[in-house]
C-alpha positions in Angstrom: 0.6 2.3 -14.2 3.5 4.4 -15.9 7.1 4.8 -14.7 6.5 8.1 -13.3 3.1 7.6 -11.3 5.1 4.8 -9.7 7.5 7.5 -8.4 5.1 9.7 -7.4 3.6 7.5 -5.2 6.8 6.0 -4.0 7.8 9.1 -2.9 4.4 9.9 -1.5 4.7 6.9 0.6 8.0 7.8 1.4 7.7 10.9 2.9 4.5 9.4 4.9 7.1 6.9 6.2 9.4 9.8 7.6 7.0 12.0 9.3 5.2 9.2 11.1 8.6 7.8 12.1 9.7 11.9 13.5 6.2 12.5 15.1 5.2 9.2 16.6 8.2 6.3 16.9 10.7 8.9 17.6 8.7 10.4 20.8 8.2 7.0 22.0 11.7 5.4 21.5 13.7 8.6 21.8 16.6 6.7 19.8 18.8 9.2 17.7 19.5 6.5 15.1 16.1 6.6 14.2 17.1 9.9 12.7 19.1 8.4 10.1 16.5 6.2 8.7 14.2 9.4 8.7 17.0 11.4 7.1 16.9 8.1 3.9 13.8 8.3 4.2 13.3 11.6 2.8 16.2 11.0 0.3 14.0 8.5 -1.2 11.4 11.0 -1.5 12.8 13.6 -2.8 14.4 11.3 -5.1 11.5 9.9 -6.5 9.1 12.6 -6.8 12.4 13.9 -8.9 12.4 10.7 -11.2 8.2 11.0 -11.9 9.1 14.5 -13.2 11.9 13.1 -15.3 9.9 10.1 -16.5 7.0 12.6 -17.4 9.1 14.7 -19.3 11.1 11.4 -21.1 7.5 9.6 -21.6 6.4 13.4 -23.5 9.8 13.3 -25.7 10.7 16.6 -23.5 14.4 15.7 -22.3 16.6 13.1 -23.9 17.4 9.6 -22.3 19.2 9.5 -19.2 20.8 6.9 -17.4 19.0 5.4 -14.2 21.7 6.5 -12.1 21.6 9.5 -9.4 24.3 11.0 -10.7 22.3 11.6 -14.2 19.1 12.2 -12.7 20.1 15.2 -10.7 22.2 16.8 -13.6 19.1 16.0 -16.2 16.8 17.6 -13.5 19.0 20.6 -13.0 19.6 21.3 -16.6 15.7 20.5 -17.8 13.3 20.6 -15.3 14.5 23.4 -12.7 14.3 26.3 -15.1 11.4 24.8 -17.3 8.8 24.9 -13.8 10.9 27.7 -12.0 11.5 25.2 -8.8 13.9 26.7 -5.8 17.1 25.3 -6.6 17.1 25.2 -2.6 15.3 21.6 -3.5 18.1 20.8 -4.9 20.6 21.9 -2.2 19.0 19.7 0.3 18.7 16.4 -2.2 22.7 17.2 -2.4 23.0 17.9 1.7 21.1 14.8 2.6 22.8 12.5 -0.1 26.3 13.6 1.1 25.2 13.1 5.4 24.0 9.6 4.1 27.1 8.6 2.1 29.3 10.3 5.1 27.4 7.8 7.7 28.0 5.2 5.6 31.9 6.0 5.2 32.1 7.0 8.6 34.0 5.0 11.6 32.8 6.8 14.3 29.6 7.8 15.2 27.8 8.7 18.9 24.8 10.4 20.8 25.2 13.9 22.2 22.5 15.8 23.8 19.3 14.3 21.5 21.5 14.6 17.9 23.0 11.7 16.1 26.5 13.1 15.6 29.1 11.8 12.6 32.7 11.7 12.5 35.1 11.3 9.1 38.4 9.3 9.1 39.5 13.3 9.7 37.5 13.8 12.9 35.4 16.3 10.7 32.3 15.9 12.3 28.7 16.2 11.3 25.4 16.0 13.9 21.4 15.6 13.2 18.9 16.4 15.1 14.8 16.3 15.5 14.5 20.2 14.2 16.7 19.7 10.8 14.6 16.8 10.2 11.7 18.2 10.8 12.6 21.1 8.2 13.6 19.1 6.1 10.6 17.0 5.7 8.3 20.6 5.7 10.4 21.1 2.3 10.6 17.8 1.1 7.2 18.4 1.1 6.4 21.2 -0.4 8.6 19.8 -3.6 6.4 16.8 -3.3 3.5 19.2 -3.9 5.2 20.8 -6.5 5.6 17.2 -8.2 1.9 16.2 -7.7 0.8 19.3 -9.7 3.4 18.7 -12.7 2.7 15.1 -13.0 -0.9 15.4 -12.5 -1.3 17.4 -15.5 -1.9 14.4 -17.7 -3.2 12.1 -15.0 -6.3 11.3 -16.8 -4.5 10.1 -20.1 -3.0 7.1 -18.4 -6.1 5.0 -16.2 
């Protein structure tokens, strides 16, 4: 199996992972951390199913190398792939929003339950919340980009079993 059917299906799986955790353990534990694990969840996803249409294009000698690093990634994908298969740059937006929320958690020294949303606050008190509705957004776009990836990667599907 090549590099970038891997990612495709890791970020198949991936997003699988997320929705079943928002539509079924969510409900039943009602615990807002959960909503962070959805939220990497769907990082993963969207990051992969970004790497399978990098790896097809760098297995095709489309785009030059590019580190393995997210960093290079999203600026190879940006540059490349965006304006090549006309994909909403909102995609992109949200793989930025997501990353950032994720990294701010991480950072972050305070962090509470209010009212069903998993709230996060800086060093600065700048806080930042999540909730069941941006997650379930942003898994009906995550998605739809996943769709997107299928179709572009499927292309040569057959060349490769």
């Amino acid at each position: 199996m090549e590099k970038f059917q891997e990612a495709r299906d890791s970020a198949k799986k991936k997003i699988q992972i997320a929705d079943h955790m928002l539509s079924v353990t969510y409900p039943l534990v009602k615990d807002t951390k959960l909503l962070l694990a959805i939220m990497e969840n769907i990082f993963l996803a969207y990051s992969n199913a970004m790497s399978a249409i990098l790896y097809r294009e760098r297995l095709f000698k489309m785009i030059p190398p590019f580190q393995e690093t997210f960093e290079s990634k999203l600026s190879m994908f940006r540059e490349n792939c965006l304006p090549k298969y006309k994909i909403d740059k909102e995609h992109l937006r949200l793989i930025q929003d997501i990353r950032s929320t994720i990294i701010e958690h991480r950072k972050s020294p305070v962090e509470f339950t209010r009212k069903d949303r998993f709230v996060i606050c800086s060093d600065s008190y700048n806080m930042k919340s999540i909730g069941v509705e941006e997650m379930k957004a942003y898994i009906n776009k995550a998605k739809v980009f996943i769709e997107v990836m299928d179709k572009i990667v499927g292309k040569d599907e057959g060349i490769f079993r």
